[in-house]
N, C-alpha and C positions, 0 to 999 in steps of 0.2 A: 560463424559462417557469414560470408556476404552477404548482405541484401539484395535480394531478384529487383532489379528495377518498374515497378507497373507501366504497364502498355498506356500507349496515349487513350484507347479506347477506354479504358481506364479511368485515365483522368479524367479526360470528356464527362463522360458517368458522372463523374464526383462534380463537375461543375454542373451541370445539368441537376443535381438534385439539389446542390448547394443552390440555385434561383429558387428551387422549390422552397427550399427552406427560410427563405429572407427573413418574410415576415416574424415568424417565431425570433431570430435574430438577434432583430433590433427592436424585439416585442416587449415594452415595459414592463412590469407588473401593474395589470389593470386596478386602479381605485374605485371598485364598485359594490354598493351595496343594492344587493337584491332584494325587493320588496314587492308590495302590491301591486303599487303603478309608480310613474315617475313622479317629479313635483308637480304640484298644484296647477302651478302658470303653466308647464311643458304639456298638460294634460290637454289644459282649455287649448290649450297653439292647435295641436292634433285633430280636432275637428274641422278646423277651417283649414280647405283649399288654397294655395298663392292665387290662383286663379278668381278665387272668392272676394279676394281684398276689395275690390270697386262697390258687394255689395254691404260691408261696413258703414259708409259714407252714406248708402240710400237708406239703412234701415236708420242714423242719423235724422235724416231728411222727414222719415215718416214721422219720426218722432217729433221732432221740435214742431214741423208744422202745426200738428193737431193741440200741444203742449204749451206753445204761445196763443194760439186762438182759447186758452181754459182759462190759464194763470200767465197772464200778460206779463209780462218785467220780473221775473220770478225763473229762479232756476230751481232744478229737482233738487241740488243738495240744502237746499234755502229750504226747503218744506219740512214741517211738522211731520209727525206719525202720523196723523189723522190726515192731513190734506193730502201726503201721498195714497192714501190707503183709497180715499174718495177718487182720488186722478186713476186708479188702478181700476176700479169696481166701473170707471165709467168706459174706461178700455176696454174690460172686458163682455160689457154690455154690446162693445161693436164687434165681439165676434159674431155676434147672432143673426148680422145683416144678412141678408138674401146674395147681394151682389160679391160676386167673389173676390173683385178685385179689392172693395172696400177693406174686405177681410184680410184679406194679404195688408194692408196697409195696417191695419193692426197690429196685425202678428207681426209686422217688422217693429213697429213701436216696443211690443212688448219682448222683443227680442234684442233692442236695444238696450231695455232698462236691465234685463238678465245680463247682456254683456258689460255692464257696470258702467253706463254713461261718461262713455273716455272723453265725450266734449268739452263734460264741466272739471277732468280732473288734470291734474298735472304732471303725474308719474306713473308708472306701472302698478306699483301697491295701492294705491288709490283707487283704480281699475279694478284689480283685485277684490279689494275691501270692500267699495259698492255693488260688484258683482254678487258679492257672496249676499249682502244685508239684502238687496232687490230680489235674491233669488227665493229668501226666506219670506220677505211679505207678500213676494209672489204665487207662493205654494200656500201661505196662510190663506189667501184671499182665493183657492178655486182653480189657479191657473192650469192645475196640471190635468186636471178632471176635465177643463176645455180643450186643451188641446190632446186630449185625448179622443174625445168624442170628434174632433177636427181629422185628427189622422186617421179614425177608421173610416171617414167618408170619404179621404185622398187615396186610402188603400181601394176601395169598392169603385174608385172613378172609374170606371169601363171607359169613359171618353180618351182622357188622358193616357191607358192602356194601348188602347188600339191604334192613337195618335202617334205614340213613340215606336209601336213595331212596324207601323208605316211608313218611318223614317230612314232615310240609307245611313243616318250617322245623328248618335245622338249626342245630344250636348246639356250644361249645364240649364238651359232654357226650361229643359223638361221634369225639371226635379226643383224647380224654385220654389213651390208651395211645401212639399214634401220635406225640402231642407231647411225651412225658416222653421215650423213646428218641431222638427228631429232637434234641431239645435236649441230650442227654448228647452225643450223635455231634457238633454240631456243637459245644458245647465243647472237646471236643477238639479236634479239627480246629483252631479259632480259637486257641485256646491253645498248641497247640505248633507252627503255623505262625508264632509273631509273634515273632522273635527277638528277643532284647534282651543287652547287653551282660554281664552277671553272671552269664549261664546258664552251669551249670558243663558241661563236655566229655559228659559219658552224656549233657545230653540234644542235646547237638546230634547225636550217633549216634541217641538217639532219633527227632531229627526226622528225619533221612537214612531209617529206616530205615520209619518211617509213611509218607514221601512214595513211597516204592518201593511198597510193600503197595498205597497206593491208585492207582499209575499201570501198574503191570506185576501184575494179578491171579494170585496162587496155585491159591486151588482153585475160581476158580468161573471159564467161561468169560470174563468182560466186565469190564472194571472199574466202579471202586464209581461214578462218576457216571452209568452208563446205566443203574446202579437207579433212580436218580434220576429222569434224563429219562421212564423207562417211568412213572414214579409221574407225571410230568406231563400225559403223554397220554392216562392211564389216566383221570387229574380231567378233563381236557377233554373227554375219550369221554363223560362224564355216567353213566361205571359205578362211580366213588367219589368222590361230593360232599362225604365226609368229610373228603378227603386234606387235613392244613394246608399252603396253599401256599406262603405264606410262609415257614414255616421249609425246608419242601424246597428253595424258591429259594435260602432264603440259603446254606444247606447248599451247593446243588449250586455256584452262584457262587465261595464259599470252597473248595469242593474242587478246581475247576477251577485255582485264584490259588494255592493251594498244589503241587498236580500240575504243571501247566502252567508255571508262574513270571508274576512283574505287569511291569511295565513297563517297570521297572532290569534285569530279569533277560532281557527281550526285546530290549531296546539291545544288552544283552553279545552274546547267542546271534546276532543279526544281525551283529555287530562277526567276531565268530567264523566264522559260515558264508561274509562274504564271503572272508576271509582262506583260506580251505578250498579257496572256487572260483579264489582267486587274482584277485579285482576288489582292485579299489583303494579304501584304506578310505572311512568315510564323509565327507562333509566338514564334518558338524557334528554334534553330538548333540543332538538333537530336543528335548530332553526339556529341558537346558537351555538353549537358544533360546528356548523358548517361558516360561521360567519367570523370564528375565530381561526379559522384555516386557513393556511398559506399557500398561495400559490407557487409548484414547482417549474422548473425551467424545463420546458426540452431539450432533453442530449443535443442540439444542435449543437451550438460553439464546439464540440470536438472535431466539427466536419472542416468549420476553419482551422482550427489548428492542426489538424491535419495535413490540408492542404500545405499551411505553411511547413508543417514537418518534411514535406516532400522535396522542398529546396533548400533544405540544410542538411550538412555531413550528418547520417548516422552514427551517434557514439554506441561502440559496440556492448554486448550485455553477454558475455560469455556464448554460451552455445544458442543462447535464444532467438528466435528469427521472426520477425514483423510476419504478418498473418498478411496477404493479399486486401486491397482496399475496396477491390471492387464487390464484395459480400454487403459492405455495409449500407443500411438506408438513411432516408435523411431523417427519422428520427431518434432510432436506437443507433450506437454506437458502439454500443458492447453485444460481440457475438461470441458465446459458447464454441468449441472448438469441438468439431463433431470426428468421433475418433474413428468412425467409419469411412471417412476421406484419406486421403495420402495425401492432396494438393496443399496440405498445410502444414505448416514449421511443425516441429518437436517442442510443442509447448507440456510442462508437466498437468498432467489433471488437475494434481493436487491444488495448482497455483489460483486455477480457476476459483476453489471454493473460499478466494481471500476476496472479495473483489466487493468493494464498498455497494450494497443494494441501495441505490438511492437515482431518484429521474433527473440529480441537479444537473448532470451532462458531466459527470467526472468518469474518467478515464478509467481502465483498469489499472493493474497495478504495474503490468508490462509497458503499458503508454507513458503513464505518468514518467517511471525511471527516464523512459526518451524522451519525454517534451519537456519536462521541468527544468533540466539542467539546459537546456537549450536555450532559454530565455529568462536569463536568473536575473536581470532589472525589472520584467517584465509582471505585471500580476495579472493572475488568470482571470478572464473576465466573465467569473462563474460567480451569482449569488451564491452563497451558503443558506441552506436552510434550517434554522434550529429546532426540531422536531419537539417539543412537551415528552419530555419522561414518558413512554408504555404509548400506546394507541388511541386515535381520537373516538373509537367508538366501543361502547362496552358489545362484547361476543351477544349471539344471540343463540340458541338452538331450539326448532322444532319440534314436540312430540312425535313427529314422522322420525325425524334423526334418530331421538333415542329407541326407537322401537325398528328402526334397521340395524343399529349398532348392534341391540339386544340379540334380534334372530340372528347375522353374522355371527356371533361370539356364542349363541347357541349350539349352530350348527358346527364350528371349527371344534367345539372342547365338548359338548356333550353328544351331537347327530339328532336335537331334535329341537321344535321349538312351542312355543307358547304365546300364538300369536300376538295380541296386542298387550300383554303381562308386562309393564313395566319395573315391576316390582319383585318378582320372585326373581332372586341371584344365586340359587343354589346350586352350587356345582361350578359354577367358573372361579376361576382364579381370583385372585387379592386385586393386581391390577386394572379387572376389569370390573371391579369394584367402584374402585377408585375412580375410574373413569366414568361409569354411570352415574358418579354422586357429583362430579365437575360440571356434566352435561346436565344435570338437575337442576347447579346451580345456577344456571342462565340461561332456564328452560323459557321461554316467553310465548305468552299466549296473546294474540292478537285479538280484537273484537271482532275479525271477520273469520275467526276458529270457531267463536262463541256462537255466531250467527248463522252460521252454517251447520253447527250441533242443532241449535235450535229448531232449523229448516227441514232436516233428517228425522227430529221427533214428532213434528206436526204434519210432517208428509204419513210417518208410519203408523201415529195414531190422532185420527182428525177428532176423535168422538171423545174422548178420555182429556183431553187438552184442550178441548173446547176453540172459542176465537181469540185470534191472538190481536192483543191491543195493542195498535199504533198508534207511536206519537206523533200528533199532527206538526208535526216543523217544517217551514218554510221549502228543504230538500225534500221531504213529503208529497206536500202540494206539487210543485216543479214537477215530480216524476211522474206522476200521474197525470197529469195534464202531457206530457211528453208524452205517455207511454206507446199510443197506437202507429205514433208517425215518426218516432224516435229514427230510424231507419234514415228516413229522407231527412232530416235535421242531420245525420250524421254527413249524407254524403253531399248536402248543400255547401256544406262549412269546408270540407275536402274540397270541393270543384272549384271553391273561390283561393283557397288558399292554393292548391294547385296554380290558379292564373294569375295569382299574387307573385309565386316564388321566382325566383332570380334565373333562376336556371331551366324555368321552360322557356320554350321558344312560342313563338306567336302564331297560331294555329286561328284558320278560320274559322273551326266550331269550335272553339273555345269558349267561355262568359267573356262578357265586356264590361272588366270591372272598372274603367273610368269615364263611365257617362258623368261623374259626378267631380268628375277634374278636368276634362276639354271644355274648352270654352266657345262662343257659338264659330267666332272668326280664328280661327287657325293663323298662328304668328306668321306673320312677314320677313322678319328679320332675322338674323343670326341669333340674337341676343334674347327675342322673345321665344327664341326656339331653344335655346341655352334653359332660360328659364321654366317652358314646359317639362322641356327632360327632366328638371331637377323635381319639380312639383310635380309628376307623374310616380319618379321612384320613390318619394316621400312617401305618398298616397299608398304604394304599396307594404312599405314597411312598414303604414301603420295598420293595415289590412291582419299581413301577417304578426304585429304584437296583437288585436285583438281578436283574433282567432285561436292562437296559441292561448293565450291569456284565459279565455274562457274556455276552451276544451280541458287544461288541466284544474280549474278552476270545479267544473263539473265534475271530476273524474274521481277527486279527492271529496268533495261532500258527497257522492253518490257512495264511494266505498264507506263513509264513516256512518252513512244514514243503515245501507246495509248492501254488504257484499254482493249479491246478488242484482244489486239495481247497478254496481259501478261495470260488473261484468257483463251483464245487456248492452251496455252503449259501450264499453272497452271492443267486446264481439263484432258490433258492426263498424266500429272505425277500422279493426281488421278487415272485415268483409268489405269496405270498400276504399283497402287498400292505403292503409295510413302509414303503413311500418315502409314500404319501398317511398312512399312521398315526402316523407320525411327526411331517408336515407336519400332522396332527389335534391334536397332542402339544402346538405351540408352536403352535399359532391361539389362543393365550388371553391374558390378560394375564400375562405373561411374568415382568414384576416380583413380582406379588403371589405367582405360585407360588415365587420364589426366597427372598421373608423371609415364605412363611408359617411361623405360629408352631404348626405342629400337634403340639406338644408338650407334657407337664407334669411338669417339670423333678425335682418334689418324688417322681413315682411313678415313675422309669427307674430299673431295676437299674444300679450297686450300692448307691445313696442312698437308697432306698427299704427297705433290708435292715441299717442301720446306724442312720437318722435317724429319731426319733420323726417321725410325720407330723401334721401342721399339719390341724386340720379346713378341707375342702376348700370356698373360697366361689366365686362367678362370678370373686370377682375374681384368686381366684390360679389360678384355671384359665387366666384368660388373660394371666396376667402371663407365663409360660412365662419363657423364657431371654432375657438380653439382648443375644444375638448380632446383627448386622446382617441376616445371610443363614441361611438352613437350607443346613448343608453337605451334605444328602443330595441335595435339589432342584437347586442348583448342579452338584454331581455327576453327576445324571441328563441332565440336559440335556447337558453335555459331553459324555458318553457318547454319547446320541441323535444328535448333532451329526455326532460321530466314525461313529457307523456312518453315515449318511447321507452319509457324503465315501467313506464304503468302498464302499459299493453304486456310487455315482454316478461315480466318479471314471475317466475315460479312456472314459465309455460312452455316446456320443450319444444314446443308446435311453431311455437313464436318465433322462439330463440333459435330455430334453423330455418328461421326465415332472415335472419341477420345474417347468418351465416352464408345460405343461398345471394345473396343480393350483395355476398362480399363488403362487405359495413365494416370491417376491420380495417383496410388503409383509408375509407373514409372519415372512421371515430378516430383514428390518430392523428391525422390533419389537423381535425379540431382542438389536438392536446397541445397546438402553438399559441392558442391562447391561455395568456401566464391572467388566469383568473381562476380562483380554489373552486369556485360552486361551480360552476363550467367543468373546470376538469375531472371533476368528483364523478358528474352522473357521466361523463365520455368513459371512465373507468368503472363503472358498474358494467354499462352496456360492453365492454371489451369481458370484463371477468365471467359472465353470465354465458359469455361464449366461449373463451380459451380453451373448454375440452374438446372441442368437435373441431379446432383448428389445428390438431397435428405438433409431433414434439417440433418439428423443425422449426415451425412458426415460433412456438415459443423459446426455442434457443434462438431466435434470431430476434428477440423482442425482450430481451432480459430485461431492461431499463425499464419498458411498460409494466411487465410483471411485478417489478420493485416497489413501482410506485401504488398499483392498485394490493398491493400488500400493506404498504405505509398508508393509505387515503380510505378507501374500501372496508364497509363492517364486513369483521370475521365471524363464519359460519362455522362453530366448532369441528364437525365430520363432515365439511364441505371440501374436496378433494378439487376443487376446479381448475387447478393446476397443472392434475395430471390424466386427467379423462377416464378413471377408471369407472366411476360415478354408475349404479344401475338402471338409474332415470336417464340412461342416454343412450336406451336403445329405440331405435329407430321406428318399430313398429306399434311403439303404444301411443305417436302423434298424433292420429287421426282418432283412434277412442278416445281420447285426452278431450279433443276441443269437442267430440258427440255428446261424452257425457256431462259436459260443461253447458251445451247450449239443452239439454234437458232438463237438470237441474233449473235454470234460466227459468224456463218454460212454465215448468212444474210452480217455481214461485211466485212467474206473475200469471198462473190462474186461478192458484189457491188465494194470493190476496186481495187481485183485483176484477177475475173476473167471478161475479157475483150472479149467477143466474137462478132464478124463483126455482124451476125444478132441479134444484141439484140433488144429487146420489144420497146425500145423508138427510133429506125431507120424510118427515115422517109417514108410515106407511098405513092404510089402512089395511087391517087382516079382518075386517067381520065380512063374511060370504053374505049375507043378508042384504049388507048395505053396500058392499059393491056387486052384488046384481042389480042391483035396484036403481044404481047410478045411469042416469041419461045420456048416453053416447048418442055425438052428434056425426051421422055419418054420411058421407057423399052423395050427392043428388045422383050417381046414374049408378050405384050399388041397390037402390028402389028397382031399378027395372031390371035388376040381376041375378037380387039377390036368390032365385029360387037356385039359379044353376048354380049360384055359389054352394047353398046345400047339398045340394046331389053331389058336388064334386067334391068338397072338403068332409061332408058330413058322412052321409047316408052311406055311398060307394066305399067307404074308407073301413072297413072289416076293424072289430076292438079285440083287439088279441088280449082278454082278461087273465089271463095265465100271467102273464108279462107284468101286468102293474100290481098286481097280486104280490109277484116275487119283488119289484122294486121295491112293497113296503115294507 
């Protein structure tokens, strides 16, 4: 047959999704590994402002002045252990001056020496090096316990509060005391969290012994990260617009990765508590599964060749006929041929079920015959991907699973069932033998199965089980110190991340999350206004990696501490809205936020404090780095990803809430980034939904299907393919999340709330001695109490018949 030639409106179409689709394109395969944080140096850059750079120089200034008038002709690296130790304890003595400003001169001092005294060094690593040793003898010597006691008197300043909401615009000016101790506390903290091989023995007892201090509090009720959270809620309330959020974020983030443990340290302790409860260990480790995975291409490149198909003679293929081009999107390629249309060629069914299942952007097998011979110098400009023999994740199934399959295969061959009986098979077939014994095989029990058994037995019998004893761990303490205001910690982090994201617009009541990046004089120039731009959206990207960073950070020790504390804070990140802000997060061009370049390379501490600086023109402002991708924006996003599979995950309530808010052409977007751990959780969050999206969708998404078949663990009798599923009826959403937030409920007031008179206090039954007990009763029942007799007592007839027969 001939080929119907397509309508220009048509083509259009195809060019119009073909821009959409660029990026994916000419999208490398990303080289990135995911980890806790980025490097060391890229860590310390991230706290300081460009706008900051001038005060470098002064906290310079503080220091040498006071440092020449101690040890004349003498430099810091010149000094002994001892004589530094002496130069420290005398700095630290001026924090205790009365005059404030004395103190600031201090704390810039001692924020110079944490910054690794780049005066006396010569390169970057030198910086480095002294940063890290200065940070150590600065924590030995007190330091952090001073400015600790420093920052709760800058939090409590009412002056400075009431100062900056008096202000029509705030700046840098108002956060200068607040910024120099944030940045001392978080140098520490960064620096003797980051182990590295040459450390000699004190400080790894060092670090043991800061990581105690900051998880299990001494003298003050709470530990040090819910000063932190209060300092966020505090900026949110709109009662200190001064607070810099950024360095609190990073702060609180890095306290959390050090307190808490990242993600090596979470594998172990998981590896560990199963062995405790006696499960069976894991069957793979997560962390490297995912780090040996390749990243798959999007079918795009077919949308080019395509195109080019369109200006070359068709060679004919017997009676088969090209399918209409306007069907296809820019990411799937291959569409199912839906036998209920007529508008489409006489393709066989049968030919359908050849057609290679893979996302590398190859063709069916009808395409291929037409393009290949079309350009037979030419090679296709498709990676291959070589797939590992069998699947990257070993199957998993649910005790739920096996005991649907059961009653199903009850009801079809005998008419009755056995409710939760996994064990008696009598009466069904050989088959479904066999099958029960596969699903056995890979039956996997979680600790939060375990924990939740547990929860059920101590709610049903409090008396017989007695107290149940917790272990005090670091995720312990946190929760509990969190537990009353958890709420507003949740929706603090949301408001700012919200003002952070790319894709809101600039709203007058919004937070003003850059009082801590405007500087007091607003640029004059093209160039200085070049420059704020860039150090504004920086500011924000790093807002949003330590926001991200720490919400999953939380999300994963709360569930492993115990299920029920990760579902408290999961519940109200729902409740105030985390699953559409997120799906707000990646509605954008997805690409352009992963290599933007909002950086300048020549002004990031430590090269900035070593290297003469280059007068600054348009064009080195946007040379920046020559990396491919920004690792912080990569980062973020994985992050976002990962929480959105934690909220979402096992929760029908959730999961049409993706659905509602149409997250489907938004998570595909994101699958033009050719990076494995990225595409992994965009195809969870797509699988968890495909039943409730309709066969058509997934005939018109074969490619996406392919891939979360290939990438995605398999749930043995997980049907998510085809939506027949029983959990996907519509009316059990709403008891789902009721009986969820009582459960909730129920466990944190049998744990934590502890009241003298509770229901199981023992009782007194002798009639003798409680008559005899002294009731204390209200002073105007004295001048009543006769009428209270007459009217409850005397007047009130005793129908003796009556309690007679009750006994």
């Amino acid at each position: 047959q001939p080929q119907p030639q397509p309508q220009p409106k048509g083509r259009e179409l195809f060019r119009s999704q073909r821009k959409e689709s660029e990026g994916s394109v000419d999208c490398p395969n990303l080289e990135f590994e995911y980890g806790d944080a980025d490097g060391h140096g890229a860590e310390l850059a991230e706290l300081y402002s460009y706008t900051e750079e001038p005060e470098l120089s002064h906290n310079r200034r503080c220091f040498e002045e006071d440092f020449h008038t101690q040890v004349p002709d003498r430099r810091w690296l010149e000094l002994d252990g001892a004589q530094q130790k002496a130069y420290v304890m005398r700095l630290l003595d001026g924090l205790e001056v009365v005059n404030r400003d004395k103190r600031l001169r201090v704390a810039r001092a001692i924020l110079y020496l944490a910054q690794g005294v780049f005066g006396d060094c010569d390169n970057e690593g030198d910086v480095l090096h002294w940063s890290r040793h200065n940070s150590f003898l600065l924590y030995q010597l007190g330091t952090f316990s001073a400015f600790l006691e420093l920052l709760n008197m800058e939090i409590e300043n009412s002056q400075a509060c009431s100062s900056a909401l008096r202000k029509p615009a705030i700046s840098l000016a108002d956060s200068t005391e607040l910024r120099v101790l944030l940045s001392v506390m978080y140098l520490l903290v960064e620096n003797i969290r980051v182990e590295q091989e040459m450390d000699p023995p004190e400080w790894k007892t060092c670090r043991e012994t800061f990581r105690m201090e900051l998880s299990f509090p001494v003298h003050t009720e709470e530990p040090f990260a819910l000063l932190l959270f209060t300092m966020v809620t505090k900026f949110c309330s709109g009662h200190a617009p001064h607070f810099p959020m950024k360095k609190v974020l990073l702060l609180l983030w890095k306290v959390l990765l050090f307190t808490q443990g990242g993600f090596e340290a979470l594998q172990a302790m998981k590896v560990r508590r199963r062995e405790e409860l006696g499960l069976p260990p894991l069957p793979e480790d997560s962390i490297q599964v995912v780090r040996g995975m390749r990243a798959a291409s999007p079918p795009t490149y077919a949308i080019e060749l395509m195109e080019q198909q369109q200006q070359q003679p068709q060679p004919k293929r017997g009676n088969r006929s090209r399918r209409p081009l306007m069907k296809q999107d820019s990411l799937d390629i291959y569409n199912e041929r839906d036998p209920f249309k007529n508008d489409e060629g006489g393709v066989d069914e049968e030919e359908n079920d050849d057609v290679d299942s893979g996302i590398e952007g190859e063709l069916d097998l009808m395409e291929r015959d037409a393009i290949i011979p079309a350009m037979p110098a030419q090679r296709l400009p498709i990676e291959r991907v070589s797939f590992p023999k069998g699947l990257p994740w070993a199957p998993k199934v649910r005790q739920k699973d096996i005991e649907h399959f059961l009653e199903a295969s009850r009801n079809k061959f005998i008419g009755f069932t056995l409710g939760q009986d996994t064990e008696t098979l009598i009466g069904l077939p050989r088959p479904i033998h066999e099958s029960v014994k596969t699903l056995k095989q890979h039956k996997y029990v979680s600790i939060s199965d375990v924990q939740i058994k547990n929860e059920e037995e101590l709610e049903k019998c409090p008396m017989s089980l007695g107290e149940e004893e917790v272990q005090e761990t670091p995720c312990e303490v946190l929760y509990r110190a969190m537990l009353y205001n958890l709420p507003q910690y949740m929706i603090a982090l949301l408001k700012i991340l919200l003002a952070a994201a790319p894709t809101s617009k600039a709203k007058t009541d919004s937070i003003n999350i850059l009082a801590d990046v405007l500087p007091e004089e607003m640029p004059i120039t093209v160039l200085q206004s070049m420059k704020l731009g860039i150090d504004v959206n920086r500011h924000k990207e790093i807002i949003v990696k330590s926001i991200s960073a720490l919400l999953l950070l939380l999300l994963k020790h709360f569930k492993l501490n115990h299920i029920y504390q990760f579902e408290y804070v999961s519940q109200h990140l729902v409740f105030a809205n985390c699953i559409p802000l997120i799906l707000k997060f990646f509605n954008q061009n997805i690409m352009s936020y992963i290599t933007a370049k909002n950086s300048i390379s020549v002004l990031d501490y430590p090269h900035c404090t070593v290297c003469d600086l280059p007068e600054l023109t348009a064009e080195s402002l946007e040379a920046g780095d020559n990396n491919q991708f920004c690792w912080r924006n990569l980062f973020s996003c994985i992050n976002l990803l990962r929480v959105l599979n934690k909220l979402t995950k096992w929760k029908h309530s959730r999961t049409m809430m993706l659905v509602v808010f149409k997250s489907a052409p938004i998570l595909k977007r994101a699958l033009k980034v050719k990076q494995a751990m990225m595409q992994l959780y965009v195809l969870k969050l797509l699988k968890i939904q495909t039943k409730y999206l309709g066969r058509q969708w997934r005939k018109s998404n074969m490619k996406t299907m392919s891939a979360i078949y290939q990438k995605v663990r398999h749930r043995m009798n997980d049907d998510w393919a085809y939506g027949n599923d029983i959990d996907a009826r519509p009316w059990d959403f709403q008891a789902e999340e009721c009986t969820l937030r009582a459960n909730i409920e129920a466990f944190n007031s049998r744990r934590y709330d502890k009241p003298q008179d509770s229901e199981f206090a023992p009782v007194d039954n002798c009639l003798q001695s409680v008559l005899g007990q002294r009731l204390e009763l209200p002073e105007d029942f004295h001048y009543s109490y006769e009428l209270w007799l007459e009217r409850e007592v005397f007047s009130q007839p005793i129908r003796w018949e009556e309690l007679l027969q009750c006994q």
